[in-house]
C-alpha positions as CSV (number, residue, x, y, z in Angstrom):
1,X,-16.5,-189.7,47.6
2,X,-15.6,-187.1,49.8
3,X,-14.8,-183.5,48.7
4,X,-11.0,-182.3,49.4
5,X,-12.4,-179.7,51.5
6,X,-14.7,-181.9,53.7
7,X,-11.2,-184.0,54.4
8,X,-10.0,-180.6,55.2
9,X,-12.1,-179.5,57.7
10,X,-12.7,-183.1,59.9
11,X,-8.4,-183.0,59.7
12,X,-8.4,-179.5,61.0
13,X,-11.2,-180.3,63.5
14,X,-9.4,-183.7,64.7
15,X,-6.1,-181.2,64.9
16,X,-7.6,-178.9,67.4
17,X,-9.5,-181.7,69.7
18,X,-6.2,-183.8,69.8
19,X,-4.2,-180.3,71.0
20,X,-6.8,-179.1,73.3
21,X,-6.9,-182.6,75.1
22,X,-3.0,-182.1,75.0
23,X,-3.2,-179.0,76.9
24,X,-6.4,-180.2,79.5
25,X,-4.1,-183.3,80.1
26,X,-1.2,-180.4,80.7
27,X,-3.2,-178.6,82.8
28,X,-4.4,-181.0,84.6
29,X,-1.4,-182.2,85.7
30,X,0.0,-179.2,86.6
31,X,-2.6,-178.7,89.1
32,X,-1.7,-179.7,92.9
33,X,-4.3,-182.4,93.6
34,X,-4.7,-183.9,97.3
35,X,-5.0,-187.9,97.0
36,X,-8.3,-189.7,98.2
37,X,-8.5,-189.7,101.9
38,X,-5.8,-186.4,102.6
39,X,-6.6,-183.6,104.4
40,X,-5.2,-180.6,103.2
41,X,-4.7,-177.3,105.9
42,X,-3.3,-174.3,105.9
43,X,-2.5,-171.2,108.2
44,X,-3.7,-171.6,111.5
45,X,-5.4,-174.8,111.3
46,X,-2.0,-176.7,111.4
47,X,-1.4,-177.4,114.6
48,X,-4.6,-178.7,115.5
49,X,-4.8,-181.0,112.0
50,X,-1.7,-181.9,113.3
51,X,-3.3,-183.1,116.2
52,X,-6.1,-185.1,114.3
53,X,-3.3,-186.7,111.8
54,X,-1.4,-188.0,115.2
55,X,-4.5,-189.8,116.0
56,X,-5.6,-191.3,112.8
57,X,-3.6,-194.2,110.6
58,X,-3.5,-194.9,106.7
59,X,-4.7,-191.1,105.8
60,X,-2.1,-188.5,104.5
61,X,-1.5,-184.8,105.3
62,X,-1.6,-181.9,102.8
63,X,0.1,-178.8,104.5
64,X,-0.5,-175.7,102.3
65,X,2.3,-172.9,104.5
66,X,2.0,-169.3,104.0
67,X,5.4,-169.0,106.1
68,X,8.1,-172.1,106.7
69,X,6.5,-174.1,109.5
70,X,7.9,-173.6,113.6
71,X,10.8,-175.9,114.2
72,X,7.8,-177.9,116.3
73,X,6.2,-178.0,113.5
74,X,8.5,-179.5,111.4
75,X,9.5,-181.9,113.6
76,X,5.9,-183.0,114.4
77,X,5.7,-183.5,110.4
78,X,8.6,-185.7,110.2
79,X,7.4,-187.6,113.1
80,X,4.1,-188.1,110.8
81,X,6.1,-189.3,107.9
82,X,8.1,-191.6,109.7
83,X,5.4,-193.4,110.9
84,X,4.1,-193.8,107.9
85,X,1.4,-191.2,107.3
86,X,1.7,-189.4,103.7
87,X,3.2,-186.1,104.3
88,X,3.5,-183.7,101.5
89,X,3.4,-179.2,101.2
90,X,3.3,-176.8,98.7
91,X,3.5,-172.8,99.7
92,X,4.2,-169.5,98.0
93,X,6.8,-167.8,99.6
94,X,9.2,-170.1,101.6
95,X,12.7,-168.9,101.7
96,X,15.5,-169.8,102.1
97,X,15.2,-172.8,100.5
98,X,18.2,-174.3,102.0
99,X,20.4,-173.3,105.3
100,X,23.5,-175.2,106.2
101,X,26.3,-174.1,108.7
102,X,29.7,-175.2,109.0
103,X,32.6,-174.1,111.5
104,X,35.3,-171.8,110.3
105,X,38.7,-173.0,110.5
106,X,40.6,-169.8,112.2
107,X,42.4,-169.2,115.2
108,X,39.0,-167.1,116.5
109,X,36.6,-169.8,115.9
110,X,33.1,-169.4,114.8
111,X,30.4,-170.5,112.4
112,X,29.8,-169.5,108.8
113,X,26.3,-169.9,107.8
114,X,24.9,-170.5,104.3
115,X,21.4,-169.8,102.9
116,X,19.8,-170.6,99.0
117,X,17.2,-168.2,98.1
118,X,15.0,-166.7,95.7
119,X,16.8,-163.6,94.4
120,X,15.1,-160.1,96.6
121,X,14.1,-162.5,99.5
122,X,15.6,-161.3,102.9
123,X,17.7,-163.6,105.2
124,X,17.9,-162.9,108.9
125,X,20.3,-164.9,110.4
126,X,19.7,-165.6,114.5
127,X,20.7,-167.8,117.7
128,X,19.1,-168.2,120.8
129,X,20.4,-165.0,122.3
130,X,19.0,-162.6,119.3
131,X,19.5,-161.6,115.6
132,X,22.9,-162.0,114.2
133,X,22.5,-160.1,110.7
134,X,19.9,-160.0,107.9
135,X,20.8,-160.0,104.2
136,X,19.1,-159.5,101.1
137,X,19.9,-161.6,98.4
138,X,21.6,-160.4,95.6
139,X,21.9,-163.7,93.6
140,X,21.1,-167.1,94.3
141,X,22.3,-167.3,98.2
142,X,24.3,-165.7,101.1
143,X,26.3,-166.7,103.4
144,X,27.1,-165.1,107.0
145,X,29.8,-165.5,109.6
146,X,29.5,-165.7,113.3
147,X,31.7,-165.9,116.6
148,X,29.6,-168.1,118.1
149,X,26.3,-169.8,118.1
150,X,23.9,-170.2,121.2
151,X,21.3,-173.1,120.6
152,X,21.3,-173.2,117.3
């Protein structure tokens, strides 16, 4: 028969293998992990994977951005998506995370823009003619009012 403190020790040892497959299985999943068959880029490379993902079909697209992508850029990854090719990014420093405008209602017109950020990041607002303001954020956004708009 076996001795209390034998049952003790296989317990304690079964104890610490059940919580360190816990924490691999944690970890593990934490971990960003491209799928079988996508390419993951970052930096430079983009717009000539871009090129390469326009070409081939049933493959995905891994984008790992230093800085939020050029409005061609985004718009060539939606174009991927939408016809069907696995788009997915991670990144480190992307702010804002959101921007969304809306016109003021005033006799003088104009547009007040909005922007959701990481507290400290810095918000420059622009147009097609140049820089309207910059703002660093205080809280959790900003928001930033305008005459007019050119382009945008």
């Amino acid at each position: 028969m076996p001795s209390r403190h034998n049952r003790r020790l296989v317990e304690h040892g079964l104890r610490t293998s059940a919580f360190a497959l816990l924490l691999w299985l944690l970890m593990r999943e934490l971990q960003p992990v491209a799928a079988p068959g996508v390419v993951q880029v970052s930096g430079v490379a983009l717009a000539e994977e871009l090129r390469r993902a326009s070409t081939r079909s049933g493959s995905g697209l891994h984008v790992r951005l230093e800085a939020p992508p050029s409005p061609a850029e985004r718009d060539w990854l939606a174009a991927l998506r939408r016809t069907g090719t696995a788009v997915s990014w991670s990144g480190t420093d992307l702010s804002p995370l959101a921007v969304a405008a809306e016109p003021v209602r005033a006799p003088h017109g104009g547009m007040r823009l909005w922007a959701a950020a990481r507290r400290g990041a810095l918000v420059r607002a622009a147009d097609d003619v140049g820089a309207l303001d910059s703002v660093r954020v205080a809280t959790v956004g900003v928001s930033v009012s305008a005459h007019a708009l050119i382009g945008v």
